[in-house]
C-alpha positions in Angstrom: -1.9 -31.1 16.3 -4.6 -28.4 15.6 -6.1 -28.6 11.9 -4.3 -25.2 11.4 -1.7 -23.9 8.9 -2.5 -27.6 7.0 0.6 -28.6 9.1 -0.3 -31.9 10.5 0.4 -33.6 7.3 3.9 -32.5 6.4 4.7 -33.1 10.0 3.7 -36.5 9.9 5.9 -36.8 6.9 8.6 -35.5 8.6 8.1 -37.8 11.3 8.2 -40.6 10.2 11.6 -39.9 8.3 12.7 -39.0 11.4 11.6 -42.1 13.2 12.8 -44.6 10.6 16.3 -42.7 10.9 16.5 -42.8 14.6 15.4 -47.0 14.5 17.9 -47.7 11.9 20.6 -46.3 13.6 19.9 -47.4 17.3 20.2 -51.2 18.0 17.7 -50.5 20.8 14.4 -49.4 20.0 13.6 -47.5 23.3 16.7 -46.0 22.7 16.0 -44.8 19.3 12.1 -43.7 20.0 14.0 -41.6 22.9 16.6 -40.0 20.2 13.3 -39.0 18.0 11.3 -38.0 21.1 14.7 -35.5 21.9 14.9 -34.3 18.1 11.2 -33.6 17.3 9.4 -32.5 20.5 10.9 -29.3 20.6 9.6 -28.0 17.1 6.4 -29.8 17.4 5.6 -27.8 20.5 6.7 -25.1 19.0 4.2 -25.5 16.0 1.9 -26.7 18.3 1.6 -23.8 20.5 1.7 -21.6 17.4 -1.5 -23.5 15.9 -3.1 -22.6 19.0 -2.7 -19.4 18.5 -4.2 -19.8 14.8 -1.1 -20.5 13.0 -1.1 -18.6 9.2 -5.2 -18.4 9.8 -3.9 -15.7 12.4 -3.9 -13.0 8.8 -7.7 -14.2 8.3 -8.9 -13.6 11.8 -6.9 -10.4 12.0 -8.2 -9.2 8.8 -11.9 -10.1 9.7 -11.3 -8.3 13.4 -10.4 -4.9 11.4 -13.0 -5.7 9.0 -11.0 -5.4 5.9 -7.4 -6.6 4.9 -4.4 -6.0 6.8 -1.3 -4.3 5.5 0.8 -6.0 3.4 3.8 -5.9 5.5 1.6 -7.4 8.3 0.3 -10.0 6.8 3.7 -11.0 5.1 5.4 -10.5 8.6 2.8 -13.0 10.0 3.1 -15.8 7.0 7.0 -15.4 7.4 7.2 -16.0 11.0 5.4 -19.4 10.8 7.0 -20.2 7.5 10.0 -19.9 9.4 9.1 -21.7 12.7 7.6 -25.1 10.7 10.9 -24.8 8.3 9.1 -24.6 5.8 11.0 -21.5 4.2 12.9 -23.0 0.7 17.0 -22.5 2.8 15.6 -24.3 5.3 14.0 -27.8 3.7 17.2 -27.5 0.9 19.6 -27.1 4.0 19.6 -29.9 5.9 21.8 -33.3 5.8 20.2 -36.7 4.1 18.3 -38.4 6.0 19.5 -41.7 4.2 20.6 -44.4 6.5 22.9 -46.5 3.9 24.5 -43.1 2.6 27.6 -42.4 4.8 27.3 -40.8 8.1 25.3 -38.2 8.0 23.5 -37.1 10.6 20.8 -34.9 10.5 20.3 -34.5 14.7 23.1 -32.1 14.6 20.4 -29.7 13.3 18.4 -29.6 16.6 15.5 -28.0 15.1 14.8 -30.8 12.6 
């Protein structure tokens, strides 16, 4: 992951819930690293692509392009739009199911962006 938008940390974090979820509930350990491969890829890439395009540093470069700050709107439009593609926005880290393995059957891979 690109060192942008301080996002390689948290994702780790979420990761490895993630991983420990899918092992505990596979008996089969390819099985379960293919179960976290399907869950996570598609919102890693996603950030990952989004890094690469500066991630929230995006309102820094744009602002030093124009040589002053950007609008407000602008700026809150960009911080909003990666806020909500990491979901990092507060609905979406409240929202979704446990991630606990001994607490019922929840399953948090019914959210296919987590």
């Amino acid at each position: 992951m690109f060192p942008m938008g301080m996002n390689g940390g948290s994702q780790s974090v979420v990761d490895t819930r993630v991983l420990a979820w899918c092992l505990a509930r596979e008996h089969d350990p390819v099985t379960a690293l293919r179960r976290y491969g399907t869950m996570r890829r598609p919102t890693v890439n996603a950030i990952v692509l989004a890094n690469r395009e500066l991630g929230p540093e995006k309102i820094i470069a744009r602002a030093a392009e124009r040589s002053g700050a950007l609008p407000v709107d602008e700026a809150t439009k960009m911080a909003s739009d990666y806020k909500e593609l990491t979901r990092a926005t507060v609905a979406q880290v409240n929202s979704p199911a446990s991630w606990t393995v001994s607490g019922g059957d929840a399953d948090p891979s019914t959210d296919p962006a987590r």
